[in-house]
C-alpha positions as a printed NumPy array, in Angstrom:
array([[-20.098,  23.71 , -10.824],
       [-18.651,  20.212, -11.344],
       [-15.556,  21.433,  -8.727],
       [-17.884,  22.926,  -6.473],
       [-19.814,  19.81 ,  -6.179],
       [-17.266,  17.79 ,  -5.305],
       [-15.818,  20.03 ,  -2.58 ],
       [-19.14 ,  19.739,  -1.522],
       [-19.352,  16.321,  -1.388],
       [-15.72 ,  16.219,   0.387],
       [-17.417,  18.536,   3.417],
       [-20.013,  15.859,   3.816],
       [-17.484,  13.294,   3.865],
       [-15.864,  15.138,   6.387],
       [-18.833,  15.438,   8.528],
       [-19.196,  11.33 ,   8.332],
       [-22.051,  11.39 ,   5.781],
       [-22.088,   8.845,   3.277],
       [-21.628,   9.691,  -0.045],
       [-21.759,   7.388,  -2.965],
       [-19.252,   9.341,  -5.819],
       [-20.464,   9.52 ,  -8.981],
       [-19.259,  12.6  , -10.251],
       [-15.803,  11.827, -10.627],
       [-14.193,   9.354, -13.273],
       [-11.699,   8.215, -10.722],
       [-11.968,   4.569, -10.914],
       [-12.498,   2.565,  -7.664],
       [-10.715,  -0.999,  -9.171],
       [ -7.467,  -0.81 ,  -7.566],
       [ -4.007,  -0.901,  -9.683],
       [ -3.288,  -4.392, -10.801],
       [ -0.85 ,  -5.868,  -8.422],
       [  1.434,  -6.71 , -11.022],
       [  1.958,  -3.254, -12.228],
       [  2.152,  -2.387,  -7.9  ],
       [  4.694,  -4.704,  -8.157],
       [  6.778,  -3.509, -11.232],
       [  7.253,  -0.367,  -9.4  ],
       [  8.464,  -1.744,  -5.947],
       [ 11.044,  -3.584,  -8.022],
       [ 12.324,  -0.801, -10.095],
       [ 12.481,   1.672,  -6.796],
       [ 14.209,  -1.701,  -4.945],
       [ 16.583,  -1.733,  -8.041],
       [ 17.375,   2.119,  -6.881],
       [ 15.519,   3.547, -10.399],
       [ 14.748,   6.636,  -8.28 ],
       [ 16.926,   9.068,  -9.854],
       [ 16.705,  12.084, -12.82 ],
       [ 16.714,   9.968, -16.675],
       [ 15.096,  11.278, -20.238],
       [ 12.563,  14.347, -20.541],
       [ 11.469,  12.326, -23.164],
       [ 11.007,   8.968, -21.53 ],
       [ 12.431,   5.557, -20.87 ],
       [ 13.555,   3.958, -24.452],
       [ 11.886,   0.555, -23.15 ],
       [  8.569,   2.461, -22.603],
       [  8.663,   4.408, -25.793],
       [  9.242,   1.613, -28.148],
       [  6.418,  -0.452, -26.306],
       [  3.954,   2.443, -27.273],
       [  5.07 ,   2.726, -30.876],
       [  4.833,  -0.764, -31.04 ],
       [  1.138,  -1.064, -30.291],
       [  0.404,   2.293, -32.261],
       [  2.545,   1.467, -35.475],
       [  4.555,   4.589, -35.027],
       [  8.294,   4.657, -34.379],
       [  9.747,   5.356, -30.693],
       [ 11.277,   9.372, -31.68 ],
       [  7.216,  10.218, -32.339],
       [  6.402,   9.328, -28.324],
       [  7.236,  11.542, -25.44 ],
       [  6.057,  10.527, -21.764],
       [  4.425,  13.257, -19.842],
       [  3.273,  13.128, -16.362],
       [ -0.591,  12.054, -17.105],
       [ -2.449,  12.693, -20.013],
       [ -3.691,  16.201, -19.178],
       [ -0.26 ,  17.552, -18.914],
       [  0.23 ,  16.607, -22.262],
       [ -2.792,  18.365, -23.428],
       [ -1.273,  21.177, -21.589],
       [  2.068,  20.904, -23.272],
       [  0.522,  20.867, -26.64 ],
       [ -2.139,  23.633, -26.412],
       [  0.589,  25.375, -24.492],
       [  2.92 ,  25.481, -27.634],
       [  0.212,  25.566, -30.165],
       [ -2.279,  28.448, -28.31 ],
       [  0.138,  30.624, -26.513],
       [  0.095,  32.947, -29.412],
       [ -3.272,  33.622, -29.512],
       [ -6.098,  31.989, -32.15 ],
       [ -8.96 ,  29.9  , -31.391],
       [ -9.379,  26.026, -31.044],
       [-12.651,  24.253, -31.505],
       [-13.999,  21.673, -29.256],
       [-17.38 ,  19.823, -30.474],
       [-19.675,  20.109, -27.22 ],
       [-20.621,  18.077, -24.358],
       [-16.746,  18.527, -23.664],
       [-14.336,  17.901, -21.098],
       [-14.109,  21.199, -19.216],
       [-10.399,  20.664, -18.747],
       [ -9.94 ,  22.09 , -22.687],
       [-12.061,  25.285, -22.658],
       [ -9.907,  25.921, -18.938],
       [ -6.372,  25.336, -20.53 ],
       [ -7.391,  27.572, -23.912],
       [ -8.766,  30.529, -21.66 ],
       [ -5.607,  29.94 , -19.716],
       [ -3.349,  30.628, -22.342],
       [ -5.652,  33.392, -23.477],
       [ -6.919,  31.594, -26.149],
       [-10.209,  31.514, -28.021],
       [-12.212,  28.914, -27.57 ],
       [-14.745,  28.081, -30.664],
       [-17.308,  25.337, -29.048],
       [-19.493,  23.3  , -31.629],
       [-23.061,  21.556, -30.2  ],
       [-24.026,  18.244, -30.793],
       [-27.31 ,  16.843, -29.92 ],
       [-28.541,  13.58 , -28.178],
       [-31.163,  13.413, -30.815],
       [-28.612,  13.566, -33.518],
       [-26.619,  10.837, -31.876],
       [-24.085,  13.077, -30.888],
       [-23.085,  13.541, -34.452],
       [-20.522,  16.573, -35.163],
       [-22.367,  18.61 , -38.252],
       [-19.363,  18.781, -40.89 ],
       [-21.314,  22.123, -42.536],
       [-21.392,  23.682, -39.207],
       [-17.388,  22.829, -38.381],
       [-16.178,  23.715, -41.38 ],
       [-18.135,  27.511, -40.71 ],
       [-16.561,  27.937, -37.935],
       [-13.058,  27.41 , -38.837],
       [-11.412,  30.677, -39.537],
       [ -8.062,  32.44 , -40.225],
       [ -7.167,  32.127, -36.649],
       [ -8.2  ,  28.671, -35.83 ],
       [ -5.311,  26.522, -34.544],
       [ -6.494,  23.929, -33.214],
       [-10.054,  21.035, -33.205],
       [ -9.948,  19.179, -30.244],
       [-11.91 ,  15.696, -30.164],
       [-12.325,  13.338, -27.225],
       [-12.608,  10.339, -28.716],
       [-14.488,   8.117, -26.957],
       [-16.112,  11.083, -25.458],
       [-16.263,  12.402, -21.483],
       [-19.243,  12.733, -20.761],
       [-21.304,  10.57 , -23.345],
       [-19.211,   7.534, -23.115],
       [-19.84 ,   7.782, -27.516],
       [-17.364,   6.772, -29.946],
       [-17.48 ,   9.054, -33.133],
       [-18.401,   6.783, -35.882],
       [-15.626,   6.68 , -38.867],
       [-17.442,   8.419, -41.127],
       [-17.787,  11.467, -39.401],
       [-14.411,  11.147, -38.441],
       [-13.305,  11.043, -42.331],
       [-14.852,  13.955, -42.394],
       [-13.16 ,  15.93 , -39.904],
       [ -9.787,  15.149, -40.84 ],
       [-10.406,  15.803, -44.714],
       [-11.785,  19.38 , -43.656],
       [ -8.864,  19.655, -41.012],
       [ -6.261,  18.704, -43.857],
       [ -7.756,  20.681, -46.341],
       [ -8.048,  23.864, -44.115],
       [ -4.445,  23.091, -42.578],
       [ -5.897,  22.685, -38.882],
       [ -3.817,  20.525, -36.697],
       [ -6.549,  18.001, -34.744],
       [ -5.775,  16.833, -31.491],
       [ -7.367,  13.494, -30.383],
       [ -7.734,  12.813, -26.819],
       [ -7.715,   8.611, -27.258],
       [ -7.744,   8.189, -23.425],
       [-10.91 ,   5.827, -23.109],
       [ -9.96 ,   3.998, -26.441],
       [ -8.009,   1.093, -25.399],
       [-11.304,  -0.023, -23.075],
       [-14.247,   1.343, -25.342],
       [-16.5  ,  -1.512, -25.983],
       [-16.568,  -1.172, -29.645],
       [-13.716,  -0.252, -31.891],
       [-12.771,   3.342, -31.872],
       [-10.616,   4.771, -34.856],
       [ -7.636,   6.622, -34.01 ],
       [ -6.707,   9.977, -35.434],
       [ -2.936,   7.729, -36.05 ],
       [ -4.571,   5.695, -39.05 ],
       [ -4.807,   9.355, -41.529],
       [ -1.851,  10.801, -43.561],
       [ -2.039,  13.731, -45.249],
       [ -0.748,  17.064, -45.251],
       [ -2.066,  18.202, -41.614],
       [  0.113,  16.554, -38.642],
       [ -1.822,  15.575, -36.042],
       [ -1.161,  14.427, -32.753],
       [ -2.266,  11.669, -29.912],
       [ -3.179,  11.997, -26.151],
       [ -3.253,   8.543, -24.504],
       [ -2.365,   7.589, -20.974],
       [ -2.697,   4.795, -18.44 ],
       [ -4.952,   6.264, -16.016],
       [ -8.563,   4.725, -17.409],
       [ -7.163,   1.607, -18.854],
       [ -4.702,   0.22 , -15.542],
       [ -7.274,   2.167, -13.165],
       [ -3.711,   4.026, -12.826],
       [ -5.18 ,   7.696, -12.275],
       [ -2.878,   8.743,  -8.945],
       [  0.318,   7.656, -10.683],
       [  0.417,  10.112, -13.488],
       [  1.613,   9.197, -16.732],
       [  0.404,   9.503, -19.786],
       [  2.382,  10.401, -23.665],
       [  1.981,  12.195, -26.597],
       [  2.462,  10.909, -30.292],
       [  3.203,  13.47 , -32.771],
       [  5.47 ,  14.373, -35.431],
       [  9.352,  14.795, -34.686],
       [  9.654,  18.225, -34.643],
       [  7.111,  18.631, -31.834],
       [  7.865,  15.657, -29.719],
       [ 11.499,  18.1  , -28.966],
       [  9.258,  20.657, -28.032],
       [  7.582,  18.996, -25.684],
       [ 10.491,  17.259, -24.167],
       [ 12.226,  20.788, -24.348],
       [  8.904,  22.102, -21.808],
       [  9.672,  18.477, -19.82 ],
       [ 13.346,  19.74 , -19.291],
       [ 12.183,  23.137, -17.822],
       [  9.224,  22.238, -15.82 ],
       [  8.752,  18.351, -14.516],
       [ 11.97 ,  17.202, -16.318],
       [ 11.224,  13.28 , -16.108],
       [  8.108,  11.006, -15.25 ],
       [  9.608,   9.058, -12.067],
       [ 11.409,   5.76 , -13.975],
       [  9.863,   3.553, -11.649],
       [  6.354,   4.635, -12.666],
       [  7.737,   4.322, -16.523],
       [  8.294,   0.799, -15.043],
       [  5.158,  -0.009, -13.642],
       [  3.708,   1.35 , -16.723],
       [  5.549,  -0.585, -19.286],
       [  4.383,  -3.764, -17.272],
       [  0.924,  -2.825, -17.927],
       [  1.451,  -2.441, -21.927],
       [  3.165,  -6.124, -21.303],
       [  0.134,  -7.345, -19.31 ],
       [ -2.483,  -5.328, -21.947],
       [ -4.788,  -7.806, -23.173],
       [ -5.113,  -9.489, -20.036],
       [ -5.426,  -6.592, -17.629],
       [ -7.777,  -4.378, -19.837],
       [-10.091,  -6.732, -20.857],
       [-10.725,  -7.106, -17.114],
       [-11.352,  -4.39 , -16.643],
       [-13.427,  -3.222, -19.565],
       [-15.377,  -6.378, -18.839],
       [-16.613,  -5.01 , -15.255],
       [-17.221,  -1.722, -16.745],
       [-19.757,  -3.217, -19.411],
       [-21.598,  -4.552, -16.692],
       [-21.918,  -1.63 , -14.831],
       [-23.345,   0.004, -18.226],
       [-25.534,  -2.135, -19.133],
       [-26.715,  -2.242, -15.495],
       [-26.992,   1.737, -15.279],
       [-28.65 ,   1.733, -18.586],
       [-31.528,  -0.655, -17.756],
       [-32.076,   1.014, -14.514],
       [-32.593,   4.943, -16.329],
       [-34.112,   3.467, -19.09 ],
       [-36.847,   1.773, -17.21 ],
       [-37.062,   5.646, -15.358],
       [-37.87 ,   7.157, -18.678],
       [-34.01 ,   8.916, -18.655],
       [-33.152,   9.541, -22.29 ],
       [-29.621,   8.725, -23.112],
       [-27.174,   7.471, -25.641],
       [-26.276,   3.732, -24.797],
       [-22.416,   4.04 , -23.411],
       [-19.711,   2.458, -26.352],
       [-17.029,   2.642, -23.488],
       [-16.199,   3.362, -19.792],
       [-16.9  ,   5.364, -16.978],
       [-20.123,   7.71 , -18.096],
       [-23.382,   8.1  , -18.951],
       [-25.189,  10.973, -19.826],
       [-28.888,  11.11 , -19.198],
       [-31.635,  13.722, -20.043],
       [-34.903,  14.16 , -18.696],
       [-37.252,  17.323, -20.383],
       [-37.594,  19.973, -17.6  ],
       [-34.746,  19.465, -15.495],
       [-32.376,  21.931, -13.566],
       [-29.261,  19.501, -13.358],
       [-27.498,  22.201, -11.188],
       [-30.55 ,  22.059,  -8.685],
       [-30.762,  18.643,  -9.405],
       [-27.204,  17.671,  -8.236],
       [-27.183,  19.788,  -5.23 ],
       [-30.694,  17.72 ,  -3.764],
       [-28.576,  14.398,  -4.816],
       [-26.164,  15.43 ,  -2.876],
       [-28.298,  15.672,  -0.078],
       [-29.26 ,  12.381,  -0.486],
       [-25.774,  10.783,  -0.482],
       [-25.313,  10.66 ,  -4.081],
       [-22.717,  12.867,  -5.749],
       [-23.193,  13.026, -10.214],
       [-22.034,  15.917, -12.307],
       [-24.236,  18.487, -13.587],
       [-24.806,  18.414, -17.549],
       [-23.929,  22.115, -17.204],
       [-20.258,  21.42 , -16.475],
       [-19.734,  20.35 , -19.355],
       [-21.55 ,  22.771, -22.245],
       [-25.212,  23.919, -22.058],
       [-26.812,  21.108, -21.084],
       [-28.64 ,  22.172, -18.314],
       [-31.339,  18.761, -18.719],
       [-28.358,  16.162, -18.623],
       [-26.223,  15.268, -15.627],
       [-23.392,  13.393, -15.873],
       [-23.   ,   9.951, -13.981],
       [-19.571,   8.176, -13.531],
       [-20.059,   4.182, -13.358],
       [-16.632,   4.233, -10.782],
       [-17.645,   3.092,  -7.542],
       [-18.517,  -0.162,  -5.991],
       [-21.297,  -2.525,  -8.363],
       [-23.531,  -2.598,  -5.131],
       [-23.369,   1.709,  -4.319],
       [-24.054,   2.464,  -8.089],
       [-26.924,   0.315,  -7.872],
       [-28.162,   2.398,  -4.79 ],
       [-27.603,   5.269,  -5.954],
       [-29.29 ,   4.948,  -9.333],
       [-32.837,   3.737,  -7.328],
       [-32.01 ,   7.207,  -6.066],
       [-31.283,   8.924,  -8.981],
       [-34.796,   7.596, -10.226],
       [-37.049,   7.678,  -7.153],
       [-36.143,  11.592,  -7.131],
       [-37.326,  12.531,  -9.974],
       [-40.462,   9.461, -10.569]])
């Protein structure tokens, strides 16, 4: 449904209806011009040609720099989700099941089925705070479980997983030898701190997503890395060699500028992101929308008792505004999904929609 509704919303486009687009996390900032920059220099310099499967050496010691890990435990793969790819791809393509706590970016359950893998998904409630129920996890791990996936901060709810229940994941993972993989993408920009999967030891090896899409508002360049142990980093550069063999240098470029330029550039950022949360959650609040408050960009996540988000999304639609339905992402037919990433003034607009439609 969430595909369908944005061809949809393309066709209206198309037809020159307005559409305000909510349903994508795309963001509309543009790219820093500095990082624009970095890359028309490098591509001037004639950095245009094949180089490492596993990245630029500048770019991966600038990662394990800011991640305390050393440069051989980073690999750079053409945006984050083809590194999810890579890794379910060599962890799933024997079979087994992964578990993914629920709402859930549909990308994961797609890539498992994909490989024809099982996918094992675990409900968490608004009411409960989104909490992940350690009893219930632990149940559901069994001899074939491979993988637990977490999105931490979390597409859709825009939550951060508290540390506690994180401990708790990772000392059932270790003890039940399941390799957690912890999509960090949203991290760098989360308005509170968000523990990393990179601060445990133990006995279990787990690995990183990040990328640069959500915190440079870099989501058409594609690049995004991996962290993991040795061993696996090869593997994935060994896929890299056979499939997109290099991330384009210049991008690596434009990219590393970016990690120069963090603090300044991300805080930006995250600073007109707030706003637009805090704005979108007075506005459904004051509707009577139940929802938990966002803890980092682009989403939020509201309920309201009685309603067909599918139905919902299709008469937004015909209104000019485009959200996701909670459906797309679990069974959460009462929730729709909206993504803060357009213009301060059109989300406005479109949330008096969003609320006249269903006062």
């Amino acid at each position: 449904m969430l595909y369908e509704i944005n061809e949809k919303a393309l066709k209206l486009e198309s037809e020159g209806k307005k559409i305000i687009r909510l349903n994508l996390g795309d963001p509309d900032l543009a790219t820093p011009p500095e990082i624009v920059e970095a890359a028309y220099a490098a591509m001037k310099a004639g950095k245009t040609k094949y180089s490492s499967s596993y990245g630029e050496k500048k770019l991966r010691e600038k990662i394990a720099e800011l991640h305390g890990v050393k440069a051989e435990n980073v690999v750079i793969t053409p945006g984050s989700k083809w590194g999810i790819f890579a890794t379910m791809f060599l962890m799933m393509k024997g079979g087994g099941n992964v578990i993914i706590p629920t709402p859930y970016w549909t990308a994961y359950d797609l890539i498992a089925k994909t490989l024809g893998a099982q996918t094992k998904l675990l409900r968490t409630e608004l009411e409960n705070d989104w909490k992940v129920d350690l009893d219930k996890l632990e149940k559901l791990i069994d001899k074939d479980t491979k993988m637990i996936i977490l999105n931490n901060p979390n597409n859709p709810t825009s939550k951060v997983m508290d540390a506690k229940t994180l401990d708790g994941i990772v000392e059932i993972a270790n003890k039940k030898k399941i390799t957690i993989l912890s999509d960090e993408v949203y991290a760098t920009i989360a308005f509170t701190k968000t523990k990393s999967i990179l601060g445990y030891g133990g006995d279990c090896k787990h690995i990183l997503s990040n990328g640069f899409s959500k915190t440079f508002t870099m989501t058409g360049w594609r690049i995004g890395y991996i962290i993991a142990n040795k061993p696996f980093i090869d593997n994935i550069t060994k896929l890299n060699q056979i499939t997109i063999n290099n991330v384009p240098v210049f991008i690596q470029e434009a990219a590393l500028k970016g990690l120069e330029m963090r603090e300044k550039l991300s805080s930006k950022i995250k600073e007109v992101y707030e706003e637009r949360a805090k704005m979108a959650s007075k506005t459904l609040a004051k509707a009577g929308f139940a929802f938990s408050k966002p803890e980092a960009p682009f989403y939020v996540f509201p309920k309201r008792d009685g309603l067909d988000s599918e139905k919902f999304t299709l008469e937004m639609l015909d209104k000019g505004v485009a959200v996701a339905p909670g459906t797309s992402f679990g069974d959460y037919r009462e929730h729709f999904r909206i993504s803060l990433t357009a213009p301060s003034d059109d989300i406005k607009v479109a949330l008096d929609k969003i609320c006249e439609a269903v006062g």
